[in-house]
PyMOL Python script that loads the backbone (N, CA, C, O; Angstrom):
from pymol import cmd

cmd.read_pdbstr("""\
ATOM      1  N   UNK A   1     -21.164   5.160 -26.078  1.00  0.00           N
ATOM      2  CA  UNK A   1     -20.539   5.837 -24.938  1.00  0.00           C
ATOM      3  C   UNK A   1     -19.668   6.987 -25.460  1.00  0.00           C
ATOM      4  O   UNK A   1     -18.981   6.761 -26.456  1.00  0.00           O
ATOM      5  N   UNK A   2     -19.641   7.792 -25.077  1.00  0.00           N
ATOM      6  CA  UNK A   2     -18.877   9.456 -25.353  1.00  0.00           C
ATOM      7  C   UNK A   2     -17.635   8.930 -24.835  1.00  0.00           C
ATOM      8  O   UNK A   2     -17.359   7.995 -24.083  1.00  0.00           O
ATOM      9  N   UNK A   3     -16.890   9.903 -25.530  1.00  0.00           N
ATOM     10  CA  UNK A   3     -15.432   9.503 -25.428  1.00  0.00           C
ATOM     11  C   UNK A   3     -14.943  10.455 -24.261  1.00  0.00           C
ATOM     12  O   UNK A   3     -13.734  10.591 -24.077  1.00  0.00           O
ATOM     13  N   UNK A   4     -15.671  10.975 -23.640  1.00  0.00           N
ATOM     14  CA  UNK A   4     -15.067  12.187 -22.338  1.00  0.00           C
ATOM     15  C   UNK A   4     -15.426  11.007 -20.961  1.00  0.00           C
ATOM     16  O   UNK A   4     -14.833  10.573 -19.974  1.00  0.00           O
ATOM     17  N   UNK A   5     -16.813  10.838 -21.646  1.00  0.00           N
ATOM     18  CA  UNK A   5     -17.310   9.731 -20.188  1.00  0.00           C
ATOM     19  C   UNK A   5     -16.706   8.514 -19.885  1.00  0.00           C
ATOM     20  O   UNK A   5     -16.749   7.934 -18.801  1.00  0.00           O
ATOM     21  N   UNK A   6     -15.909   8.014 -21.320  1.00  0.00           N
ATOM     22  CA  UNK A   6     -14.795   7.021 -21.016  1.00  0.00           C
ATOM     23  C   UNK A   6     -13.581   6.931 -20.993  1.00  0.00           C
ATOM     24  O   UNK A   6     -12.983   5.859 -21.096  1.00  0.00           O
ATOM     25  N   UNK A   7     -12.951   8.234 -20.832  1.00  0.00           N
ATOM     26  CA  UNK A   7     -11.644   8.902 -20.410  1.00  0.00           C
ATOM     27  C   UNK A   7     -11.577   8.930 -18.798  1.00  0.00           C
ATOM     28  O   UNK A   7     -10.651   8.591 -18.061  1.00  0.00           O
ATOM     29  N   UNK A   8     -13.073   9.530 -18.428  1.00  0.00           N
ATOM     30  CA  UNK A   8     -12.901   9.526 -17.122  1.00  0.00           C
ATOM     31  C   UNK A   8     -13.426   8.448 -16.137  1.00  0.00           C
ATOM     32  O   UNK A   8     -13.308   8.499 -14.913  1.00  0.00           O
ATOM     33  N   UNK A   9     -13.961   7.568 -16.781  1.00  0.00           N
ATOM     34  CA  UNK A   9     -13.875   6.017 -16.208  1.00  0.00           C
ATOM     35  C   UNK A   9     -12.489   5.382 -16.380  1.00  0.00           C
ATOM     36  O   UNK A   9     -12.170   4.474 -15.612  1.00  0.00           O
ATOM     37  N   UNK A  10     -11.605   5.815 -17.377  1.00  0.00           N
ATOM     38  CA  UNK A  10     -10.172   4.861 -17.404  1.00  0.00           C
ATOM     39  C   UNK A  10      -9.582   5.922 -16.101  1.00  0.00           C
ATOM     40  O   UNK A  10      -9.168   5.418 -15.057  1.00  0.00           O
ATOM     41  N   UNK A  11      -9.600   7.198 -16.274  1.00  0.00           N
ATOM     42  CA  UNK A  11      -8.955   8.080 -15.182  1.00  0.00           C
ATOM     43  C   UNK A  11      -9.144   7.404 -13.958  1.00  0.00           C
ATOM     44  O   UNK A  11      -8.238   6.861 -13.326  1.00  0.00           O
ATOM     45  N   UNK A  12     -10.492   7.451 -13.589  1.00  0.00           N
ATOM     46  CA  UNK A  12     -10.327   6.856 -12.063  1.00  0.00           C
ATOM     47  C   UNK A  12      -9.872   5.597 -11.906  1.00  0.00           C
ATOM     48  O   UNK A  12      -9.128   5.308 -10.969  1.00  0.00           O
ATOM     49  N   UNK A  13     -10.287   4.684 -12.839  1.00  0.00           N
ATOM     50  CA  UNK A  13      -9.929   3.114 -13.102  1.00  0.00           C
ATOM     51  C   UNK A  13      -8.421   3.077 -12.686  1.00  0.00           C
ATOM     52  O   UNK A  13      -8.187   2.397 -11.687  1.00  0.00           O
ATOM     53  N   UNK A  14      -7.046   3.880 -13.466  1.00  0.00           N
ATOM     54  CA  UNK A  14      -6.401   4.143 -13.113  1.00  0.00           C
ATOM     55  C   UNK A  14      -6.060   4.701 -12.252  1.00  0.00           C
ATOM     56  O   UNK A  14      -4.832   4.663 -12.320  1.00  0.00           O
ATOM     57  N   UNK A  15      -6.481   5.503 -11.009  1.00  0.00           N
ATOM     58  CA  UNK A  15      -6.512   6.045  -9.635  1.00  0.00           C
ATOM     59  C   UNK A  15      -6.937   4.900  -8.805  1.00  0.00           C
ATOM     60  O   UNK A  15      -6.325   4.875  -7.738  1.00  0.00           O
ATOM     61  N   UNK A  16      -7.556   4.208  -8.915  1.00  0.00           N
ATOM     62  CA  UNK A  16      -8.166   3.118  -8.091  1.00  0.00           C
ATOM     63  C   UNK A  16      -7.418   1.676  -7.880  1.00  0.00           C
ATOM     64  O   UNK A  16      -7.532   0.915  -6.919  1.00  0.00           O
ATOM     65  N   UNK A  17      -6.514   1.502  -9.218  1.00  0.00           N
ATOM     66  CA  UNK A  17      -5.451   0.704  -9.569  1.00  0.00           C
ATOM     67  C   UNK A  17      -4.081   1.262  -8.904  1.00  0.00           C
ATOM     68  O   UNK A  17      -3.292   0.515  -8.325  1.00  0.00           O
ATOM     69  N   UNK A  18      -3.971   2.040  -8.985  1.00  0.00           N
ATOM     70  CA  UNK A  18      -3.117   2.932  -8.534  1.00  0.00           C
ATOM     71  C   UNK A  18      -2.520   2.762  -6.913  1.00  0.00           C
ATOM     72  O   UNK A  18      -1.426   2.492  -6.418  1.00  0.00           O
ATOM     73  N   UNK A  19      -3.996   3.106  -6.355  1.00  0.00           N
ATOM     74  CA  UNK A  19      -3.702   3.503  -4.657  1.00  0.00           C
ATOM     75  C   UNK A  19      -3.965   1.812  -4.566  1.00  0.00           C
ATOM     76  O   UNK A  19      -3.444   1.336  -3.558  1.00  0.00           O
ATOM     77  N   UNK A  20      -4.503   1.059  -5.219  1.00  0.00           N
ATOM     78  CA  UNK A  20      -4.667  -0.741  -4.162  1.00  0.00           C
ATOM     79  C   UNK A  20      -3.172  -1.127  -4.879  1.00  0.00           C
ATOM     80  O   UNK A  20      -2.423  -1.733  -4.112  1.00  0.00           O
ATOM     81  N   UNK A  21      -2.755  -0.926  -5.925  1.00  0.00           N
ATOM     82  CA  UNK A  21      -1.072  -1.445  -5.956  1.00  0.00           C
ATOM     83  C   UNK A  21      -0.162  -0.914  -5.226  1.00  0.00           C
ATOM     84  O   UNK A  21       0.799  -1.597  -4.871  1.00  0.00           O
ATOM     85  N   UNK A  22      -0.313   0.667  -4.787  1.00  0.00           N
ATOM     86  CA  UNK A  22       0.482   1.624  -3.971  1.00  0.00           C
ATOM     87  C   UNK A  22       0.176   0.544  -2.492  1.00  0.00           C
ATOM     88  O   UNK A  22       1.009  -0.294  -2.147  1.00  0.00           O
ATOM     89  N   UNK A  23      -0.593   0.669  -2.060  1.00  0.00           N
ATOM     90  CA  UNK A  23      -0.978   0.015  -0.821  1.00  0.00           C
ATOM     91  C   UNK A  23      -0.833  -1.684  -0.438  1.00  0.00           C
ATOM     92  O   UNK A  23      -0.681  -2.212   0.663  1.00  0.00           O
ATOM     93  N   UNK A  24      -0.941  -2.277  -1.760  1.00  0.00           N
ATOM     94  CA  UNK A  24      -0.687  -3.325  -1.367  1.00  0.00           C
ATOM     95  C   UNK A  24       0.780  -3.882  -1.325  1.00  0.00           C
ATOM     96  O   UNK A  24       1.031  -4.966  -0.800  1.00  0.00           O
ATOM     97  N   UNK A  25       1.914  -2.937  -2.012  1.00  0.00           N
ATOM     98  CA  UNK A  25       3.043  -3.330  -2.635  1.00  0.00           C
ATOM     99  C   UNK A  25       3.671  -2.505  -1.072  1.00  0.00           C
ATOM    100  O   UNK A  25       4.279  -3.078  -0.167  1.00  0.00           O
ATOM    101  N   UNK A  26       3.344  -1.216  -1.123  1.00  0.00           N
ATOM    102  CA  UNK A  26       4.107  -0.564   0.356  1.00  0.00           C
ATOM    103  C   UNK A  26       3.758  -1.379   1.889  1.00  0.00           C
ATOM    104  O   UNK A  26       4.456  -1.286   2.899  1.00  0.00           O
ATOM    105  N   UNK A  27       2.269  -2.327   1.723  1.00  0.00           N
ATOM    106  CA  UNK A  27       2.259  -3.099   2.710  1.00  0.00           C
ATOM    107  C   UNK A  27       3.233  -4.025   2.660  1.00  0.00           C
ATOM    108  O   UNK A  27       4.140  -3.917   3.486  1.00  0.00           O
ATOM    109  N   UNK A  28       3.267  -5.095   1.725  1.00  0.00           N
ATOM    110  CA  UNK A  28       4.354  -5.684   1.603  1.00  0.00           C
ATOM    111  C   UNK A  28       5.765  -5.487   1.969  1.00  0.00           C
ATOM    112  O   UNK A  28       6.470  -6.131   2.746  1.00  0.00           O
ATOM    113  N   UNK A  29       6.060  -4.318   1.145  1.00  0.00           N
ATOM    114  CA  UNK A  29       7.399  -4.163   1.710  1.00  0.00           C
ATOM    115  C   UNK A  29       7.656  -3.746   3.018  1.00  0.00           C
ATOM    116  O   UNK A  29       8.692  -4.101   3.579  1.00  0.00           O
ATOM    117  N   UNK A  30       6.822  -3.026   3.572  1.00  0.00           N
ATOM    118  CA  UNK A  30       6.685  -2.549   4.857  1.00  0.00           C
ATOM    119  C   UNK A  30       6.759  -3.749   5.404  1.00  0.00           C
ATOM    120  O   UNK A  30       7.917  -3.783   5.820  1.00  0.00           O
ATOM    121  N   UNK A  31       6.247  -4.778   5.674  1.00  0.00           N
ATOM    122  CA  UNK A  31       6.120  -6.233   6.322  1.00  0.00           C
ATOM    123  C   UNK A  31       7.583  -7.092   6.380  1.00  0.00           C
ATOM    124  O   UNK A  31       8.175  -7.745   7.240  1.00  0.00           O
ATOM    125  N   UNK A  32       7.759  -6.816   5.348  1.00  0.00           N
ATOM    126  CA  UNK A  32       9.171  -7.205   4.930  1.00  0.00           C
ATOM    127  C   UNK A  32      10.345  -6.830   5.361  1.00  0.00           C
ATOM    128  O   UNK A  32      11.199  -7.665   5.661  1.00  0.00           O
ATOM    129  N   UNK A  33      10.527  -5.678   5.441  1.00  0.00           N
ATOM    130  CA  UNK A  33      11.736  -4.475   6.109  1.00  0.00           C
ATOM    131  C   UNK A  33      11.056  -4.204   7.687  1.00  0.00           C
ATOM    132  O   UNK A  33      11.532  -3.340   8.424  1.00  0.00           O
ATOM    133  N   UNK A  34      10.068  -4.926   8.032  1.00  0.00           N
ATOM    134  CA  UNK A  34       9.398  -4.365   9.350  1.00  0.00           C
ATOM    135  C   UNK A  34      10.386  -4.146  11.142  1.00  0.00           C
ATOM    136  O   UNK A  34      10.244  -3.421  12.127  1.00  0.00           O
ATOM    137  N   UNK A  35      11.398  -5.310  10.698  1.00  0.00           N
ATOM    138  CA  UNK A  35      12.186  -5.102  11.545  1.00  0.00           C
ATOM    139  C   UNK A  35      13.171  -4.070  11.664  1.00  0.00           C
ATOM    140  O   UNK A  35      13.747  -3.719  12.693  1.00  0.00           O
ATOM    141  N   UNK A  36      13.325  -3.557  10.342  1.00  0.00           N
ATOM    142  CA  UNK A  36      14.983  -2.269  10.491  1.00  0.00           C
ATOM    143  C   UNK A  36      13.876  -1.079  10.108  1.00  0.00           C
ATOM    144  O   UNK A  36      13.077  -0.675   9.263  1.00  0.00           O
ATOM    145  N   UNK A  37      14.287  -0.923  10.997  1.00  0.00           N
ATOM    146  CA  UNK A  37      13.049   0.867  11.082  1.00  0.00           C
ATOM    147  C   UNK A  37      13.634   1.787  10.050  1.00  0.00           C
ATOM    148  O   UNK A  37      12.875   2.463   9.357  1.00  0.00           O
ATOM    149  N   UNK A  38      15.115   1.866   9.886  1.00  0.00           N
ATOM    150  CA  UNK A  38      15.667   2.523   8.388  1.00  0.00           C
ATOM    151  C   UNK A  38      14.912   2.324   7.163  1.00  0.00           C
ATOM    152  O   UNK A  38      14.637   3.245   6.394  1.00  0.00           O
ATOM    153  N   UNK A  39      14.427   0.540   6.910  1.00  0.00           N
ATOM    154  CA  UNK A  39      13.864   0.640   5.976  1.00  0.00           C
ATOM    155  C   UNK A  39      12.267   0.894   5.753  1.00  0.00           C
ATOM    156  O   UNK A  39      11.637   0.845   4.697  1.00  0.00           O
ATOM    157  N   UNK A  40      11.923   1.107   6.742  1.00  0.00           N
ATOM    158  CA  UNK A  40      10.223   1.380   6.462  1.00  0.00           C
ATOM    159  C   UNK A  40       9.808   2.534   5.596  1.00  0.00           C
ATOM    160  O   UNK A  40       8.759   2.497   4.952  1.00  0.00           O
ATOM    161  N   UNK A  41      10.773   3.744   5.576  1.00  0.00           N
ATOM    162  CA  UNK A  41      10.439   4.525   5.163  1.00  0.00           C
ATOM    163  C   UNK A  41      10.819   4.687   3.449  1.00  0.00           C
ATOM    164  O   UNK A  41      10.376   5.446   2.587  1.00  0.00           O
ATOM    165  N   UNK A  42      11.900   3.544   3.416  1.00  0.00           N
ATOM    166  CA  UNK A  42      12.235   3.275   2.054  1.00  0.00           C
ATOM    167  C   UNK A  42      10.853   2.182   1.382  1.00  0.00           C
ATOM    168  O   UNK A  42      10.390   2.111   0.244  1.00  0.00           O
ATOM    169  N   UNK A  43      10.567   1.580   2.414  1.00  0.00           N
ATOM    170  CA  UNK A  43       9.801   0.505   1.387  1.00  0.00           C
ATOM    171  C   UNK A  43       8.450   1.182   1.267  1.00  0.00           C
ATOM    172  O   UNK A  43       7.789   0.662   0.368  1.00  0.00           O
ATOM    173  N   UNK A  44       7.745   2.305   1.965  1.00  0.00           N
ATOM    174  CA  UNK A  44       6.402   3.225   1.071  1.00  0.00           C
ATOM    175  C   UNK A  44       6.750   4.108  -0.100  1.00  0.00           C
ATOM    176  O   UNK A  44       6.045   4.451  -1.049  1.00  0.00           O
ATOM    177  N   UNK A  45       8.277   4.457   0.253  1.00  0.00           N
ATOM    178  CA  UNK A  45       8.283   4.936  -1.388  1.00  0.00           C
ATOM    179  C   UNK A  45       8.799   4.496  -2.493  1.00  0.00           C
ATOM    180  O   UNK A  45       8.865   5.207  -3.496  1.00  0.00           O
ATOM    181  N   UNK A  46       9.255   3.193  -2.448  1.00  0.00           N
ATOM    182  CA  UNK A  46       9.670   1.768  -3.069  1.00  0.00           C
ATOM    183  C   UNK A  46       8.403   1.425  -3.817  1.00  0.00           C
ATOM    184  O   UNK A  46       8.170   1.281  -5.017  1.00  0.00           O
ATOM    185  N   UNK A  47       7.540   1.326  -2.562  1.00  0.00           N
ATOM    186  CA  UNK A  47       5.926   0.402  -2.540  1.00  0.00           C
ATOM    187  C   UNK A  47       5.216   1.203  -3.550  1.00  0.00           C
ATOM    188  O   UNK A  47       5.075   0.682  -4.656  1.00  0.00           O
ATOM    189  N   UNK A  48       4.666   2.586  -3.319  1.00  0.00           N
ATOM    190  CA  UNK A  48       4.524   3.784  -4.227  1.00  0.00           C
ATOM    191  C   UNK A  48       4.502   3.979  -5.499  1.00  0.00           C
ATOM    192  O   UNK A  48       3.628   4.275  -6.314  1.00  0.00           O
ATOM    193  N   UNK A  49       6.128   3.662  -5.555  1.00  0.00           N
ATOM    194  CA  UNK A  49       6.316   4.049  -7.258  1.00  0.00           C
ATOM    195  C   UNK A  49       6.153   2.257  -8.077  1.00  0.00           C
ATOM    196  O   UNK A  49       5.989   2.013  -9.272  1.00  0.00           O
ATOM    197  N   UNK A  50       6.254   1.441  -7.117  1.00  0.00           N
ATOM    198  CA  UNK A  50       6.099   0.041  -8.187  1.00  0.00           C
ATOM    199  C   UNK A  50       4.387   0.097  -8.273  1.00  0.00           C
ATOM    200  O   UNK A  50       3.741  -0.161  -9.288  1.00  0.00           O
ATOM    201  N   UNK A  51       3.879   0.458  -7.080  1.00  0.00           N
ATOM    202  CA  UNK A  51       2.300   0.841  -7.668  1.00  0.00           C
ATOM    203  C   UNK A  51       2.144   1.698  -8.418  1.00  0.00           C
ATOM    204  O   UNK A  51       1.212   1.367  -9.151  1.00  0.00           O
ATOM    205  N   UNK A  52       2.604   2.867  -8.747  1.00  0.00           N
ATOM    206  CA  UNK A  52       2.230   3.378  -9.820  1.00  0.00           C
ATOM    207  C   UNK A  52       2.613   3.172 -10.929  1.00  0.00           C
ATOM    208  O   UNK A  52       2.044   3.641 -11.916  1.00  0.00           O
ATOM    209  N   UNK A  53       3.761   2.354 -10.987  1.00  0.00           N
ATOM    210  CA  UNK A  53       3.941   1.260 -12.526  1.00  0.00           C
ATOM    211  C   UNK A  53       2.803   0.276 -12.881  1.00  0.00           C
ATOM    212  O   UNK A  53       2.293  -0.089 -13.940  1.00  0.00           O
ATOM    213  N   UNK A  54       2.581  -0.044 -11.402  1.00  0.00           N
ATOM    214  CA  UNK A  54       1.832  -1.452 -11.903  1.00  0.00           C
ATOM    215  C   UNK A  54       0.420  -0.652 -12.311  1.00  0.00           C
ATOM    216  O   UNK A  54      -0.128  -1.211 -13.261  1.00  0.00           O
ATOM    217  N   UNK A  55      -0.208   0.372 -11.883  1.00  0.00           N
ATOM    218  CA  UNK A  55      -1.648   1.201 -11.903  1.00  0.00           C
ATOM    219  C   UNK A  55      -1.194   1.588 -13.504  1.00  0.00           C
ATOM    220  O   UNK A  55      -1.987   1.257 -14.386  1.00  0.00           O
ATOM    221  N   UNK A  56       0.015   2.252 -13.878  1.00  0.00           N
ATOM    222  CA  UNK A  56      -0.631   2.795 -15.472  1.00  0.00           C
ATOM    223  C   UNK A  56      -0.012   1.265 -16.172  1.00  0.00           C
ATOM    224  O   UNK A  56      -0.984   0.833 -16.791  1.00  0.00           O
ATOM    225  N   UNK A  57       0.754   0.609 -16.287  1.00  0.00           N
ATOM    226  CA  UNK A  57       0.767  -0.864 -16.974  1.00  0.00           C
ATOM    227  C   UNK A  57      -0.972  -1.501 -17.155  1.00  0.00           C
ATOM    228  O   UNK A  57      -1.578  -1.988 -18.109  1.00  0.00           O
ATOM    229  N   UNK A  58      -1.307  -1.230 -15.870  1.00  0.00           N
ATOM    230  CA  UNK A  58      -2.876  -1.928 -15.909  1.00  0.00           C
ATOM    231  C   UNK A  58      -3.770  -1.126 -16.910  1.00  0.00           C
ATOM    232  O   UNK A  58      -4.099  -1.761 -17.912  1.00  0.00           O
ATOM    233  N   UNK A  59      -4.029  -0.387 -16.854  1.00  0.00           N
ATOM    234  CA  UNK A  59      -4.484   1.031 -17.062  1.00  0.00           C
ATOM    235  C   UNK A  59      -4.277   1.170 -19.002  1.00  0.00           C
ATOM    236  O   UNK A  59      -5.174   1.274 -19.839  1.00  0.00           O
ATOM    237  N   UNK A  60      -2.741   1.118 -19.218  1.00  0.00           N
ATOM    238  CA  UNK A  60      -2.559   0.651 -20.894  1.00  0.00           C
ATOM    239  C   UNK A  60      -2.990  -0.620 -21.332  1.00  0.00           C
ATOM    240  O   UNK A  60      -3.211  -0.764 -22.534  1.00  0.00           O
ATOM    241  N   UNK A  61      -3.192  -1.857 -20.313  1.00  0.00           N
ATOM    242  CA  UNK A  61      -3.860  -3.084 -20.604  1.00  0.00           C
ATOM    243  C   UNK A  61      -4.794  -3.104 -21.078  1.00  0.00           C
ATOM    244  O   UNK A  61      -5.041  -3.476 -22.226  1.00  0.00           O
ATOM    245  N   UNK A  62      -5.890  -2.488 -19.855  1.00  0.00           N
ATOM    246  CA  UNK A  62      -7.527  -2.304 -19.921  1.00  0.00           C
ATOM    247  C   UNK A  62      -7.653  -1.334 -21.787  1.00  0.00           C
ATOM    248  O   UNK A  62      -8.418  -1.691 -22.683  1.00  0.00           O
ATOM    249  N   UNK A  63      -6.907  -0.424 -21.850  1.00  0.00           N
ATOM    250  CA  UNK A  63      -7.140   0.380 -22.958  1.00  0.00           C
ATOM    251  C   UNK A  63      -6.950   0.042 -24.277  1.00  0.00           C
ATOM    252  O   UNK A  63      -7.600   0.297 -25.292  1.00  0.00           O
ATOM    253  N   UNK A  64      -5.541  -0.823 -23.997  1.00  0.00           N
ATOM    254  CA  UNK A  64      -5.547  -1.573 -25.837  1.00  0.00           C
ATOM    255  C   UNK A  64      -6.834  -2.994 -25.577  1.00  0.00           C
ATOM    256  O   UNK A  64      -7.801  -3.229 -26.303  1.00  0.00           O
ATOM    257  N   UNK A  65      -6.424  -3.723 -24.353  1.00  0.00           N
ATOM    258  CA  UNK A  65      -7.726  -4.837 -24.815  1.00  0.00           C
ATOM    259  C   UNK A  65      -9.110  -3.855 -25.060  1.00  0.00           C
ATOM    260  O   UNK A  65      -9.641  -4.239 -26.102  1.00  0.00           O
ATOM    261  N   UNK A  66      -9.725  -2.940 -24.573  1.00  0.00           N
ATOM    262  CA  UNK A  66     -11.147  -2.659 -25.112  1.00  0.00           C
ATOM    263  C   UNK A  66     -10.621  -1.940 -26.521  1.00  0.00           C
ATOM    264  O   UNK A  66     -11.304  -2.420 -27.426  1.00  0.00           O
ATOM    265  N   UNK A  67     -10.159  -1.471 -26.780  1.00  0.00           N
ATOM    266  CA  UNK A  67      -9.437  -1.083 -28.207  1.00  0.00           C
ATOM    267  C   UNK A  67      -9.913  -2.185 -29.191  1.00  0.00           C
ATOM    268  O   UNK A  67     -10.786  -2.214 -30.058  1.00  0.00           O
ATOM    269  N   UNK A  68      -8.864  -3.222 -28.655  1.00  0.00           N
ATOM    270  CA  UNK A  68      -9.108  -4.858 -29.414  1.00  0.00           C
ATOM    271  C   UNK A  68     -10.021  -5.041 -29.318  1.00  0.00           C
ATOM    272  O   UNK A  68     -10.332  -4.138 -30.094  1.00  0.00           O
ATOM    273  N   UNK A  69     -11.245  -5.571 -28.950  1.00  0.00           N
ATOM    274  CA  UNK A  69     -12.246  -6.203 -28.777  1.00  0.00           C
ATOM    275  C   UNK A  69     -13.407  -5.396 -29.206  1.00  0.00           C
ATOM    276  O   UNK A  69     -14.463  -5.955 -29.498  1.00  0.00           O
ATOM    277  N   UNK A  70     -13.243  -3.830 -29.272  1.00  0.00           N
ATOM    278  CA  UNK A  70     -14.615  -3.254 -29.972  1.00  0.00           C
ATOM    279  C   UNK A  70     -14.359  -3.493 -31.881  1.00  0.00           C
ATOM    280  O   UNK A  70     -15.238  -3.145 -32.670  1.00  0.00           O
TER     281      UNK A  70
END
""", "prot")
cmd.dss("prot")
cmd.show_as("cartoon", "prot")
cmd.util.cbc("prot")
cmd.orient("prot")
């Protein structure tokens, strides 16, 4: 496998990780804060940035384990 064609399989891998942690973490909190309307708008960009921790954390996972294992 070329190393461009598997840059841009981790790229999207990481985009795809990304928006289902963004979405699942801002649902959450959204659910959570659902009653004080102040906080809804805090918990998508709360939700947001812990998905995009959790998308590149995943993302350096996937990359040292295939690292390891080839």
């Amino acid at each position: 496998m070329s190393g461009e064609l598997k840059q841009g399989i981790i790229i999207v891998g990481l985009f795809l990780i990304t928006v289902l942690g963004l979405g699942i973490i801002a649902g959450i909190f959204a659910f959570l804060f659902g009653a004080i309307e102040l906080l809804k708008t805090d918990a998508f960009i709360y939700g947001g940035v812990i998905g995009i921790i959790i998308g590149v954390l995943a993302t350096f996972f996937i990359v040292w384990f295939r690292n390891r294992s080839s």
